[in-house]
C-alpha positions, 0 to 999 in steps of 0.5 A, spaced: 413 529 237 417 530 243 424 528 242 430 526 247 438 530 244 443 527 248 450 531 246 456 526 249 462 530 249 469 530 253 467 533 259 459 533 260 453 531 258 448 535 255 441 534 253 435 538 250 428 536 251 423 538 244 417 538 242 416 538 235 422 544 234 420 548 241 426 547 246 422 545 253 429 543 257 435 543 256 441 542 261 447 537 264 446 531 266 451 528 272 453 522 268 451 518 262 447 513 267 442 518 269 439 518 262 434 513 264 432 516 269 431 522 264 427 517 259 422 516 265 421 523 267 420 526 260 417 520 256 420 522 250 417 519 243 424 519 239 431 519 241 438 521 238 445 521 241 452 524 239 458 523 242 466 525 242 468 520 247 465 513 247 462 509 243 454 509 246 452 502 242 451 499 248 447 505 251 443 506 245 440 499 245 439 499 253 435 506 252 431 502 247 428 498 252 424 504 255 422 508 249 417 506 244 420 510 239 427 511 234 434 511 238 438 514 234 445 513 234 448 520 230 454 517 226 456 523 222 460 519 216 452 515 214 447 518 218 442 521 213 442 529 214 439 534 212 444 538 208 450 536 204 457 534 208 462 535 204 468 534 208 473 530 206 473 525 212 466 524 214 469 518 219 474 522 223 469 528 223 466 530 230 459 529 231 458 536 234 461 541 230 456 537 224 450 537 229 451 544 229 452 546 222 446 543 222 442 548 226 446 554 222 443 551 216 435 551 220 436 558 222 440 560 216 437 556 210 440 561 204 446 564 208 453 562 209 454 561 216 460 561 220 460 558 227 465 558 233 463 553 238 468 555 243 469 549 248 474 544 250 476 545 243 474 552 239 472 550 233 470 555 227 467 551 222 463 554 215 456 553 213 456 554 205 449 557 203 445 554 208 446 547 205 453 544 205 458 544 211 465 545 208 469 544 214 473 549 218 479 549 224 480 545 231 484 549 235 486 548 243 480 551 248 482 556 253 483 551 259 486 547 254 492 552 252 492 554 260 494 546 261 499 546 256 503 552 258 504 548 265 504 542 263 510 542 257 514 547 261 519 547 266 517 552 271 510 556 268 504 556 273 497 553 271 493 560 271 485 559 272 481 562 268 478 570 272 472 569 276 468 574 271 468 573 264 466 579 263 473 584 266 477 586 261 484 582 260 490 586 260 494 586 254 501 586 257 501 583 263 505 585 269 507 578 273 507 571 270 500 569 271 497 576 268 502 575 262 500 567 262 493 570 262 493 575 256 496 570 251 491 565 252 485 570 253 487 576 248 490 571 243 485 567 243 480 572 241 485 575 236 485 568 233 478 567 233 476 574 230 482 573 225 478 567 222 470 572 222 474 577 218 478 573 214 471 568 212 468 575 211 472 577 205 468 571 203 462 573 204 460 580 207 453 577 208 455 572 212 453 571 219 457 568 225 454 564 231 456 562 237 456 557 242 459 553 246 461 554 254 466 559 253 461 563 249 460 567 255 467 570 254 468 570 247 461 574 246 463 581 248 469 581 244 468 578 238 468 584 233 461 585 228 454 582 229 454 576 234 448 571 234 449 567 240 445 560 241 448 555 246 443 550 245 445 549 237 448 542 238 443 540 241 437 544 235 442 541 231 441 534 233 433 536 234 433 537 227 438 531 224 433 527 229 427 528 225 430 528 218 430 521 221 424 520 223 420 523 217 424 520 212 
């Protein structure tokens, strides 16, 4: 079986071409127009798409004409699943961070998984033994504390994330920019490594995933084993698709 995911989110569209649970391709799309022309290129057998910014219905139905297979809309308050969701608002939770509890649970089916999808927002969300999700915490992403700080202030300047991800960040800076810079950065990754330990007193057996854009900064700073998996929305939807189609 191939499958088609699509991940809609605030800022880029995201796709993964599957056949059965092998990942063949997996990139951005210029714009949700352009997956039709993805249909005819990869001719996939099923399709599911996910999204935090529109409504996709009219899509959904237009995507349907080219395929002969299941269109699924994923709609995290009645979409079957193959865990529990235990949130208590399903219907205003974000389809993202329940694809990627999903694809924790595939990779960890006994393990309590914590899962940091660092993105427009960052997000650490926890995965109960491998089979409920139980929800976590939304917090600003880098780019969005960096526009927060010019944008509701009189005088702070807009600061641009460093050209290489990987250079340290000093702690204190030395000009406005630089002190910008380490409160952004350097607390984001202390916030983000507050929530590992403190999810770890927990559970000392837990593993923590990441994922995301800005996955690439927070790697080499986050304390303990890291796995890394950018693709996990994307596995997730994979296997939320399925579920679907076999059962």
């Amino acid at each position: 079986m191939r499958t088609l995911t699509l991940d809609i989110g605030n800022t880029t569209v995201k796709y993964g071409c599957f056949a059965g649970d092998v990942l063949l391709e997996a990139a951005l799309a210029e714009s949700i127009g352009q997956v039709r022309y993805l249909l005819e290129r990869l001719q996939p057998d099923h399709v599911i798409v996910s999204s935090v910014a529109e409504d996709t219905a009219a899509w959904a139905r237009q995507w349907q004409k080219q395929i002969k297979g299941k269109v699924l809309e994923f709609v995290p308050a009645t979409t079957p699943l193959p865990i529990r969701n235990a949130y208590a608002t399903p219907h205003t939770l974000g389809a993202d961070r329940l694809a990627a509890a999903v694809g924790a649970a595939w990779f960890w089916p006994t393990h309590d998984t914590l899962i940091v999808d660092a993105g427009t927002a960052i997000k650490c969300d926890w995965v109960e033994g491998g089979h409920t999700f139980r929800g976590g915490s939304i917090a600003p992403g880098l780019r969005l504390r960096f526009e927060a700080l010019h944008t509701f202030t009189g005088r702070l300047p807009l600061v641009a994330m460093p050209p290489d991800l990987a250079a340290p960040v000093a702690w204190a800076g030395d000009d406005t920019q630089a002190a910008i810079r380490s409160g952004v950065l350097n607390g984001a990754v202390a916030e983000v490594n507050g929530f590992i330990e403190a999810y770890q007193v927990q559970n000392p057996d837990l593993r923590v995933v990441l994922a995301g854009g800005d996955a690439g900064f927070f790697q080499p700073r986050l304390k303990g084993r890291i796995f890394v998996i950018p693709e996990l929305v994307l596995i997730g939807l994979h296997r939320i698709l399925v579920h679907n189609v076999e059962n």
